[in-house]
C-alpha positions as CSV (number, residue, x, y, z in Angstrom):
1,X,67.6,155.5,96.2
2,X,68.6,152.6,98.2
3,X,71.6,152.0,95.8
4,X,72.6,155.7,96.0
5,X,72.5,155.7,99.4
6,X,74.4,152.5,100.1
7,X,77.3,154.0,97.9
8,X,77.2,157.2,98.7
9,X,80.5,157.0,100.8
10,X,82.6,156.9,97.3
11,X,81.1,160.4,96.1
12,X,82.7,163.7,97.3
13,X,82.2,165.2,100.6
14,X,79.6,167.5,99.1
15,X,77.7,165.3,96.5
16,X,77.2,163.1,100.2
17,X,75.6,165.8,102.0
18,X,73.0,166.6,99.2
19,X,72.4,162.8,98.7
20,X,72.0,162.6,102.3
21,X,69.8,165.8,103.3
22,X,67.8,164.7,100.2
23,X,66.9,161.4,101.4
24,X,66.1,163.1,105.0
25,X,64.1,165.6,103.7
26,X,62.3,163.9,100.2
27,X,62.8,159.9,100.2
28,X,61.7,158.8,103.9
29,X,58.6,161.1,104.5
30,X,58.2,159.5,101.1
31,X,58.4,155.8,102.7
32,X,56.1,157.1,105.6
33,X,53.5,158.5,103.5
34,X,53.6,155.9,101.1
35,X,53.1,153.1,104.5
36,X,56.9,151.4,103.8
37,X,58.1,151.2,107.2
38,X,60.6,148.6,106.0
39,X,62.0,150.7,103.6
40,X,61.5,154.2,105.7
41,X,63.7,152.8,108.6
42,X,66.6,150.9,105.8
43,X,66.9,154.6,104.5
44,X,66.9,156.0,108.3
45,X,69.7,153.4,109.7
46,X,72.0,153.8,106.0
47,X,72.0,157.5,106.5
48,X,72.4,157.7,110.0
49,X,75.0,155.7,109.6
50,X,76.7,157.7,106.8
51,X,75.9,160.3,108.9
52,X,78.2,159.3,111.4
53,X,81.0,158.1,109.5
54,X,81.3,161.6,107.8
């Protein structure tokens, strides 16, 4: 996921947003659950991030 997150700003407008809301929704409750802070907040800042440049 991290990989498809990081690159995510090379895929089409629409593939983003269903990476994206994905890894909201699925992947970092995942971290959380799973006790990966590290990785929960890496997927938190990547997407915000991607949110914000979309």
């Amino acid at each position: 996921r991290f990989h498809n997150i990081q690159t995510v700003s090379i895929k089409p407008y629409e593939k983003r947003q269903e990476i994206i809301l994905e890894t909201q929704q699925e992947f970092i409750p995942l971290a959380e659950y799973l006790k990966l802070p590290e990785i929960a907040i890496e997927l938190i800042n990547t997407v915000s991030f991607m949110l914000v440049r979309m």
